[in-house]
C-alpha positions as CSV (number, residue, x, y, z in Angstrom):
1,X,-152.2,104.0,-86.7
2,X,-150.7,106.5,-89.2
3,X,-147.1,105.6,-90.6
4,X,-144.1,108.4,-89.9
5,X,-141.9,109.5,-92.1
6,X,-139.3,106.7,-92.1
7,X,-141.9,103.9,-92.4
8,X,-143.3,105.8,-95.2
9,X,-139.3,106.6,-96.9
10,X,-139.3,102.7,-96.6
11,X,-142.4,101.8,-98.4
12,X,-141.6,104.5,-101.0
13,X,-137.9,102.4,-101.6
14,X,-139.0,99.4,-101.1
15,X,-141.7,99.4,-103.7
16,X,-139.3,100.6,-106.1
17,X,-136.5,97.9,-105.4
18,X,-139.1,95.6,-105.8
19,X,-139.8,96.2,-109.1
20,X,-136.6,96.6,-109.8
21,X,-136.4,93.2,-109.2
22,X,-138.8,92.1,-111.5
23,X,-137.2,94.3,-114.1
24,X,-140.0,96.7,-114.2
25,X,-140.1,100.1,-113.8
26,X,-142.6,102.1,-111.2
27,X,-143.1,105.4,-110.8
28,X,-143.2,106.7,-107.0
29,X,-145.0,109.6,-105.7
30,X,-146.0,111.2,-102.5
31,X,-146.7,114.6,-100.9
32,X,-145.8,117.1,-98.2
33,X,-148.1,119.6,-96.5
34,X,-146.7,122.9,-95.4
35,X,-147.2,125.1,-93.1
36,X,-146.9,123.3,-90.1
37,X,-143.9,125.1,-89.2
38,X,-141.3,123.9,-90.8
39,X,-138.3,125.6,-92.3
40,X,-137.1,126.4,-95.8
41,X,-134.5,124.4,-95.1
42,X,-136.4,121.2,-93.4
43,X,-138.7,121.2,-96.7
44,X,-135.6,121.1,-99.0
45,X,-134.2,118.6,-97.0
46,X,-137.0,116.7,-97.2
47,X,-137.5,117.1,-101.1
48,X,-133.3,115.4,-101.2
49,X,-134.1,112.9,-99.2
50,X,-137.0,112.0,-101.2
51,X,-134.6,111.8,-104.1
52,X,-132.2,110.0,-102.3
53,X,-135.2,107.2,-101.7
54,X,-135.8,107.2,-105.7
55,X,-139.7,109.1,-105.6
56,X,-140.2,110.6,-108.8
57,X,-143.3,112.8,-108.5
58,X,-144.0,114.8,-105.5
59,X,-146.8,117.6,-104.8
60,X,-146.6,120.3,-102.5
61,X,-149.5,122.0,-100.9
62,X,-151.1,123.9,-97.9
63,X,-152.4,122.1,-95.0
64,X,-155.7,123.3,-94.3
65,X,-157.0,122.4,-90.5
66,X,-160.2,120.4,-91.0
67,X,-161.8,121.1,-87.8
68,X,-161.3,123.0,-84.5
69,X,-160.0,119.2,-83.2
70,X,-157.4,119.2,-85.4
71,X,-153.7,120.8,-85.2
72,X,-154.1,124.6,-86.4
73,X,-152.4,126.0,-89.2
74,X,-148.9,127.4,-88.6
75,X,-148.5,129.8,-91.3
76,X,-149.9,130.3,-94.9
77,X,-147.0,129.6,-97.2
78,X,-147.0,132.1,-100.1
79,X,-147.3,131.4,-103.4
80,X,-144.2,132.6,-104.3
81,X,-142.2,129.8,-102.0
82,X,-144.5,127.2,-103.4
83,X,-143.2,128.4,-106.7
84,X,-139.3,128.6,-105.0
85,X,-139.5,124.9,-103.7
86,X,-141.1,123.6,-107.4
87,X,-137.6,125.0,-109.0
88,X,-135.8,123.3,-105.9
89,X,-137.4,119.8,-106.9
90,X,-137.0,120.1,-110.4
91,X,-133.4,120.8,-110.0
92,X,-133.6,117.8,-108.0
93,X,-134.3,116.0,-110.4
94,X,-138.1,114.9,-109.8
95,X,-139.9,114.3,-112.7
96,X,-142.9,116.1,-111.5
97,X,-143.3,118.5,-109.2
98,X,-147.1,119.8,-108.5
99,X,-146.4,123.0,-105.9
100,X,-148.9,125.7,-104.7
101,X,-151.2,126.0,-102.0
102,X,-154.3,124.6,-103.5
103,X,-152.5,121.3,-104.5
104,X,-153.5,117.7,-103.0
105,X,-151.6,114.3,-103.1
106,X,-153.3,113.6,-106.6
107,X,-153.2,117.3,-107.8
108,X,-154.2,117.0,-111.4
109,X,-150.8,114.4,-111.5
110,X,-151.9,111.7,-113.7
111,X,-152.5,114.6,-116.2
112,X,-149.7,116.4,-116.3
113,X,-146.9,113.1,-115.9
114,X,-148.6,112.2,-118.9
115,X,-148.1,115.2,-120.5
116,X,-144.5,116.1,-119.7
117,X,-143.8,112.0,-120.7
118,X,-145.1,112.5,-124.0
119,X,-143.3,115.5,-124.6
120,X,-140.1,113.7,-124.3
């Protein structure tokens, strides 16, 4: 059984407060697929309440239906809004933010965290 989106908001804080705990400090990440249907506004929501759950990276990309079984794309979200919601996170305060429609959960993330950390 797949977890939903509150179990998975959970995990996401809990691993956090748990290092807290141990006075250590972990770095969360996770991803949304779009174009499922959902709104501009259901995908922003979505990046705040990520934030308000303490996830520091997230990626962004285009659900792509693996076989006929499977539930069928929705719509192709443009480049241009995966662009849009990238600014939206990083105003969020995210501390990456991988966003177009080839992207997957570990788009090239290790690589570029470790590039933006060193730059600062």
């Amino acid at each position: 059984r797949r977890a939903n989106w509150k179990q998975s908001l959970a995990v996401l804080q809990h691993a956090k407060k748990a290092a807290e705990a141990q006075n250590k400090d972990l770095i969360t990440k996770t991803s949304l697929m779009l174009g499922l249907g959902e709104t501009k506004e259901e995908v922003i929501a979505a990046l705040r309440t990520l934030r308000a759950h303490q996830v520091d990276v997230v990626t962004l990309g285009q659900y792509m239906r693996p076989t006929k079984r499977h539930m069928p794309v929705a719509e192709y979200v443009t480049p241009e809004a995966f662009e849009a919601y990238k600014k939206v996170a990083e105003s969020l305060g995210f501390l990456y933010v991988a966003s177009g429609p080839m992207v997957r959960s570990s788009y090239r993330a290790g690589e570029y965290f470790m590039e933006n950390h060193l730059k600062q």
